[in-house]
C-alpha positions, 0 to 999 in steps of 0.5 A: 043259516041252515048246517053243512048239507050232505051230498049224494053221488055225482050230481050237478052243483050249479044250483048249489053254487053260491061262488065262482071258486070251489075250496076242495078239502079233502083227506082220509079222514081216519079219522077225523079230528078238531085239527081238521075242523079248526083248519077247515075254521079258519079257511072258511074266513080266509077264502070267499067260495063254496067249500066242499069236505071230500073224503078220500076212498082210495088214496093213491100214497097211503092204505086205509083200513076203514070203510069209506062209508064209515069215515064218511060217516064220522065227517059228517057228524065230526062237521056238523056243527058248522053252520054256513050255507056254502059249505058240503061234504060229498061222497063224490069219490066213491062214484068215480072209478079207480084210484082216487087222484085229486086230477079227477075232483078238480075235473069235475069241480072245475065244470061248474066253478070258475076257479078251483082250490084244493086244501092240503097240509103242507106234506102234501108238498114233501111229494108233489112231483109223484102226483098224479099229473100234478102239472096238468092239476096246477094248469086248473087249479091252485093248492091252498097249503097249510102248515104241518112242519115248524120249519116251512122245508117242504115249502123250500122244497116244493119251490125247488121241484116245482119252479114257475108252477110254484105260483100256484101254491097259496101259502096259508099262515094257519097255526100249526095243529099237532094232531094226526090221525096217526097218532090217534090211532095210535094211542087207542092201540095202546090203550090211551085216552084221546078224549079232546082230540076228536069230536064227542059225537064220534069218538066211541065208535072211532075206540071201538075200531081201533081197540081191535086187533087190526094188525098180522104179522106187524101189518094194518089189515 
């Protein structure tokens, strides 16, 4: 069983497919952390696809400070260790031009997979209705959701916004994961270990670029 491949700009999969249903599992990355990983963990037993780990290069509700091609770097080693023949991370988003909607991955999953599914934390429904086309994405694909929140709300809410689109949501009962990217961001500003919470392989380097002083006038740079 040979690692998760890396791949290159914006190529053609049907060679690679080994599914009729892509899992597309995306995110800043900023950094990576073992949440990701174990949520990645237990997809990877629930769906029978290809999976494929797309770091976001320009999110449209959020800045990020960090280059693309350093996150991508770090997801590339923070996911290494998996050893499965349908799983790749991709630099596809930073080959497609402008803003980085999620429209525009399923739209090019889609042309070599029958079925799309994208993996999203459970506060990607606290603003679903803002997504770009987010009716047009549910027509093509579903979102497999896993939980981020102890009181399932914004699965109440997303229900309520949605309606009859809301059966394009999967509800995934993964275990709750308490950590962010924020928080370990965090905590290195404040001097704080966070040895365990990330990979070994990355977390020197994830210290030094958040050791720094990033921050004017009470504002990321």
């Amino acid at each position: 069983m040979r690692k998760m491949e890396i791949l290159y700009g914006l190529r053609e999969l049907n060679s690679l497919s080994k599914s009729k249903t892509a899992v597309v599992y995306g995110g800043s990355f900023n950094p990576p952390h073992f949440g990701h990983i174990a949520i990645l963990s237990y997809a990877l037993d629930f769906f029978d696809a290809d999976f494929y780990i797309v770091p976001t290069r320009m999110p449209p509700h959020k800045k990020v400070h960090v280059s693309f091609d350093k996150r991508f770097r770090w997801a590339s080693k923070a996911f290494s260790s998996f050893e499965k023949d349908n799983l790749f991370i991709t630099d596809v988003e930073n080959h497609i031009e402008g803003m980085n909607y999620a429209i525009k991955n399923v739209d090019y999953f889609i042309q070599y997979y029958k079925e799309v599914i994208l993996l999203v934390g459970e506060d990607a429904l606290g603003n679903i209705e803002s997504w770009y086309e987010y009716e047009k994405l549910l027509s093509l694909a579903k979102l497999a959701v896993y939980p981020r929140m102890r009181d399932g709300s914004l699965y109440k809410r997303a229900k309520s916004v949605l309606g009859q689109l809301y059966s394009k949501v999967v509800e995934l009962n993964f275990p709750l994961f308490e950590i962010s990217s924020s928080d370990i961001r965090e905590r290195i500003r404040e001097g704080k270990s966070v040895v365990g919470l990330l990979p070994e392989c990355i977390r020197k380097d994830v210290e030094m670029v958040y050791s720094v002083d990033i921050f004017e006038g009470g504002k990321e740079r």
